[in-house]
C-alpha positions as CSV (number, residue, x, y, z in Angstrom):
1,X,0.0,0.0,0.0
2,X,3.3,2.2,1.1
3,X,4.6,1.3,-2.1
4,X,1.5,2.3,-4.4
5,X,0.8,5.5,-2.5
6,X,4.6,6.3,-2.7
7,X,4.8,5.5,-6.8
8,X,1.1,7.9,-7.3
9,X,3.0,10.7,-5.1
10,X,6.2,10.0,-7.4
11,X,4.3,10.5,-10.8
12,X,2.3,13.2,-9.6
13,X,5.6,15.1,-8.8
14,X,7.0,14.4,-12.0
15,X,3.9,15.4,-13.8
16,X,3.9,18.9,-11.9
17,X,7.5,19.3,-12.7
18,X,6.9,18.9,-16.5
19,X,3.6,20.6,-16.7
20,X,4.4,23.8,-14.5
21,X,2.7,27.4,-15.2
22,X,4.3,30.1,-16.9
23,X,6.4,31.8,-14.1
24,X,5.1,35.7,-13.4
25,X,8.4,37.2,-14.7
26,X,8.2,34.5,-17.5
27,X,4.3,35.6,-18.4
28,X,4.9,39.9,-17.9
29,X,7.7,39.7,-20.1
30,X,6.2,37.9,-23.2
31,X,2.9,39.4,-22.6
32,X,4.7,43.0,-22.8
33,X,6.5,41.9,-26.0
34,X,3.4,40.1,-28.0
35,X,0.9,43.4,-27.1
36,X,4.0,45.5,-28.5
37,X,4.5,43.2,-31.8
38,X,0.7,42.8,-32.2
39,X,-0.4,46.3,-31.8
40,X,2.7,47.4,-34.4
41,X,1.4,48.1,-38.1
42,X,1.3,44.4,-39.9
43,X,-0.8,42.6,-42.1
44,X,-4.0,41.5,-39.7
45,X,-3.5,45.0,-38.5
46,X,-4.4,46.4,-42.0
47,X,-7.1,44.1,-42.9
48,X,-8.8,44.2,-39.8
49,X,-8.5,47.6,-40.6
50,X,-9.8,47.7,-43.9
51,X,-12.4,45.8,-43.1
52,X,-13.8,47.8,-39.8
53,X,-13.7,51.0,-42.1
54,X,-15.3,49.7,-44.9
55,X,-17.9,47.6,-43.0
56,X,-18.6,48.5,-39.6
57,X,-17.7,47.8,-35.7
58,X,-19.1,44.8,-35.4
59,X,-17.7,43.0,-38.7
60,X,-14.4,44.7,-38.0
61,X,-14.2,42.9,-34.3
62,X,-15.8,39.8,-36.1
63,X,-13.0,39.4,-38.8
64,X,-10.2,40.6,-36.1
65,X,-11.5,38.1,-33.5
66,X,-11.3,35.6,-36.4
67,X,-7.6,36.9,-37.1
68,X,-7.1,36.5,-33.2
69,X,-8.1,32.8,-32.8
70,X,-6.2,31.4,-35.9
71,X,-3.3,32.0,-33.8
72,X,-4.7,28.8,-32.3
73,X,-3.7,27.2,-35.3
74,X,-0.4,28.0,-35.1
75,X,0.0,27.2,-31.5
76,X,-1.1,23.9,-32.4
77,X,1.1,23.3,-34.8
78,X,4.1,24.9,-33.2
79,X,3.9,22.8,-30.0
80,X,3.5,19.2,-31.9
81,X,6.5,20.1,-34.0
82,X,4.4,20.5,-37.8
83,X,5.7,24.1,-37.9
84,X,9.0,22.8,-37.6
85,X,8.7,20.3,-40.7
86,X,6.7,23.0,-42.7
87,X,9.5,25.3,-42.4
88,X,12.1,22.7,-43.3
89,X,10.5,21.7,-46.2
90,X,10.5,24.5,-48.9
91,X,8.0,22.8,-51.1
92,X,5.4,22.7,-48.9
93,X,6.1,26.0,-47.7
94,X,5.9,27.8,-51.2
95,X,3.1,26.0,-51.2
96,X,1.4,27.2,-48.5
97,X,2.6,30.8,-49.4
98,X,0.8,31.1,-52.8
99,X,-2.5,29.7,-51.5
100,X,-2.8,32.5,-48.8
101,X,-1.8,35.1,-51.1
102,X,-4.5,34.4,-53.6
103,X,-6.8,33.8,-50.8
104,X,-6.2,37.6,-50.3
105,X,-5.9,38.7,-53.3
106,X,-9.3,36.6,-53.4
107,X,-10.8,38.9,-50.3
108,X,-9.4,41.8,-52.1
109,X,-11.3,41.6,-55.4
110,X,-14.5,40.8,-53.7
111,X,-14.3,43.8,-52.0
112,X,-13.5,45.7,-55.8
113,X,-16.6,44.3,-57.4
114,X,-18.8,45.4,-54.5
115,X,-19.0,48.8,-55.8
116,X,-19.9,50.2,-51.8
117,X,-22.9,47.7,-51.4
118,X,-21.1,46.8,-48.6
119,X,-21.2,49.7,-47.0
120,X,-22.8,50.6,-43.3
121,X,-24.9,54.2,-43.3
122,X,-25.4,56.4,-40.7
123,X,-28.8,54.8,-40.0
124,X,-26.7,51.3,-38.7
125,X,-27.8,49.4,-42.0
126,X,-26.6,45.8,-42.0
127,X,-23.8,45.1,-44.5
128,X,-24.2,42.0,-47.1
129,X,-22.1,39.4,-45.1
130,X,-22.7,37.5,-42.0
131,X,-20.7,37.9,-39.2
132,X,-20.0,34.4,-39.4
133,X,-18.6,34.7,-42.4
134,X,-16.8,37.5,-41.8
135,X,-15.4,36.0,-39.0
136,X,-14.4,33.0,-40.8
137,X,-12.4,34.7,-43.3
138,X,-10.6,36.2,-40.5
139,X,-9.6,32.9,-39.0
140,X,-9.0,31.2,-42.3
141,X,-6.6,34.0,-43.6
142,X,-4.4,34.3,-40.6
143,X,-4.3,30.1,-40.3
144,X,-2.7,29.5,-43.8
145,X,-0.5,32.6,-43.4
146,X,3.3,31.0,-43.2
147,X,4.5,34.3,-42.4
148,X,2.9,33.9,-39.1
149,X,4.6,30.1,-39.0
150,X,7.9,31.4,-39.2
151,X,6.9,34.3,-36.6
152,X,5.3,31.7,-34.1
153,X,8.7,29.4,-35.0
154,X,11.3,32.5,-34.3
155,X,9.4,34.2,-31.8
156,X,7.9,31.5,-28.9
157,X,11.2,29.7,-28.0
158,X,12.8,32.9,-27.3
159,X,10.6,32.9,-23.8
160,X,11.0,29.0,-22.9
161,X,13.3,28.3,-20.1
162,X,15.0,25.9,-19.9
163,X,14.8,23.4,-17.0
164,X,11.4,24.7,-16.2
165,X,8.9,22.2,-17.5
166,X,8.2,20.6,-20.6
167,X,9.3,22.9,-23.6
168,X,5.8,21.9,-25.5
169,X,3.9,22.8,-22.6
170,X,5.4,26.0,-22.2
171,X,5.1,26.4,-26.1
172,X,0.9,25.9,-25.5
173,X,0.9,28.6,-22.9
174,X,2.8,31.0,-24.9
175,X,0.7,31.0,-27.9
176,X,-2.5,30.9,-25.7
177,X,-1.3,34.0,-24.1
178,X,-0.6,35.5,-27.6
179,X,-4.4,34.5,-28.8
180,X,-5.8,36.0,-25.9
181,X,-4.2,39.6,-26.3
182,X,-4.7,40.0,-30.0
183,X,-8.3,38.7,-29.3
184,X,-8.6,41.9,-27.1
185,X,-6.2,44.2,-29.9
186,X,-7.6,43.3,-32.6
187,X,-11.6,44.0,-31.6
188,X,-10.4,47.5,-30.4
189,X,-9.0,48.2,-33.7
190,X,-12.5,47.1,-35.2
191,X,-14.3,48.5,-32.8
192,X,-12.5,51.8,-33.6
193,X,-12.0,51.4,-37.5
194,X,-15.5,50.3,-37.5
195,X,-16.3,54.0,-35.8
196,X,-14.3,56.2,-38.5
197,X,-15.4,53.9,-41.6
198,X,-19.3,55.1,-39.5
199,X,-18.2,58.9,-39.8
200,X,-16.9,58.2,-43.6
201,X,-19.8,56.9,-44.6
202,X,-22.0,59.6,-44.2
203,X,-19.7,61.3,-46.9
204,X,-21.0,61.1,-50.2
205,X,-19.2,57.9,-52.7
206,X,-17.1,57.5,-49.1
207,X,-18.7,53.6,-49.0
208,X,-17.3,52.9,-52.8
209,X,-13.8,54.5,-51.9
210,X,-13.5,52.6,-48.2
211,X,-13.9,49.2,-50.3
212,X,-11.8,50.3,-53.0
213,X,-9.1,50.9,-50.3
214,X,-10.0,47.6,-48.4
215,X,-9.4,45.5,-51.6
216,X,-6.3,47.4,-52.3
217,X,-5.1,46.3,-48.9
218,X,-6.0,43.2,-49.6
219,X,-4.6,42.7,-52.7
220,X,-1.5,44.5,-52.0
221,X,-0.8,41.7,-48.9
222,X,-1.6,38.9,-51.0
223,X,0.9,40.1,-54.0
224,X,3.5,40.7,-51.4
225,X,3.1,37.2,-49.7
226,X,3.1,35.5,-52.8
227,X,6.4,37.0,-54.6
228,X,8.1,37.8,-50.9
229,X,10.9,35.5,-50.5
């Protein structure tokens, strides 16, 4: 009985040794770096951006709140090791590359050919998309992005001590704690894009302009993703 009780207490150590919590110093100083990287002008900045302004709060937080969880994805992947292998392989990489770039260049001409339908007037009219959807093609463009592989690849290990648990584990917590502060960025910047593209809108031809310069965005990311090397 001495014997069982002593191997449970045994593995239970062991298992609290691998699977510790971030440490306070450990957690203040990533979380000061990720709100510092993420609120810096990038790519989900912009199209969150372009899509508050040209659609409204609520579908700019929807499509930045999908940006914010496909960091999930990458999590994921970085802390079983894929990201690793994706990175290594330059095939599958490229790969990877030109399907999200034509996924926004994709987003970008959508938003061309909408000639302003998609606009939101000063009386709160709902725009032509669900904020399902728009949240969808938030998450979907930020998961196949490999720029944010190689970010997540680069960046995360750089706040994994050593000795301190299991390096996946700590890997998990990391990129949770990076979902969960763009989650709250990226809705502000809806929230507040959503609130200009509002006051824009009540300019006359301001809705046609706002998607023209949403699909430019767009477009312009995708291009660049596609032939960056």
């Amino acid at each position: 009985m001495f014997c069982r009780h002593g191997e449970r207490s045994g593995i239970m150590a062991a298992f609290a040794r691998e699977f510790t919590m971030l440490s306070p110093d450990q957690f203040l100083a990533f979380l000061a770096a990720a709100v510092l990287i993420t609120a810096s002008p990038g790519p989900d900045n912009l199209m969150v951006l372009g899509v508050g302004m040209s659609r409204g709060r609520r579908q700019g937080m929807a499509f930045g709140l999908g940006c914010a969880l496909g960091c999930l994805t990458h999590t994921v992947l970085a802390t079983i090791g894929v990201s690793a292998l994706l990175a290594a392989s330059p095939t599958a990489f490229t790969a990877l590359k030109v399907v999200g770039g034509l996924y926004l260049v994709w987003l970008g001409i959508g938003a061309l050919r909408s000639r302003g339908g998609a606009r939101v007037d000063g009386a709160g009219a709902l725009p032509d998309e669900s904020l399902l959807r728009l949240f969808g093609k938030g998450l979907f463009a930020n998961s196949i992005n490999p720029k944010v592989v190689l970010f997540f690849l680069s960046f995360l290990p750089q706040f994994i001590v050593a000795g301190q648990g299991n390096a996946s584990w700590q890997t998990a917590q990391l990129g949770l704690v990076f979902t969960a502060q763009a989650c709250v960025l990226f809705c502000l910047l809806g929230y507040f894009s959503g609130a200009v593209g509002l006051w824009l809108n009540r300019r006359p031809r301001a809705g046609l302009w706002l998607d023209r310069v949403a699909g430019t965005i767009f477009i312009g990311l995708g291009l660049r993703l596609i032939l960056a090397r």
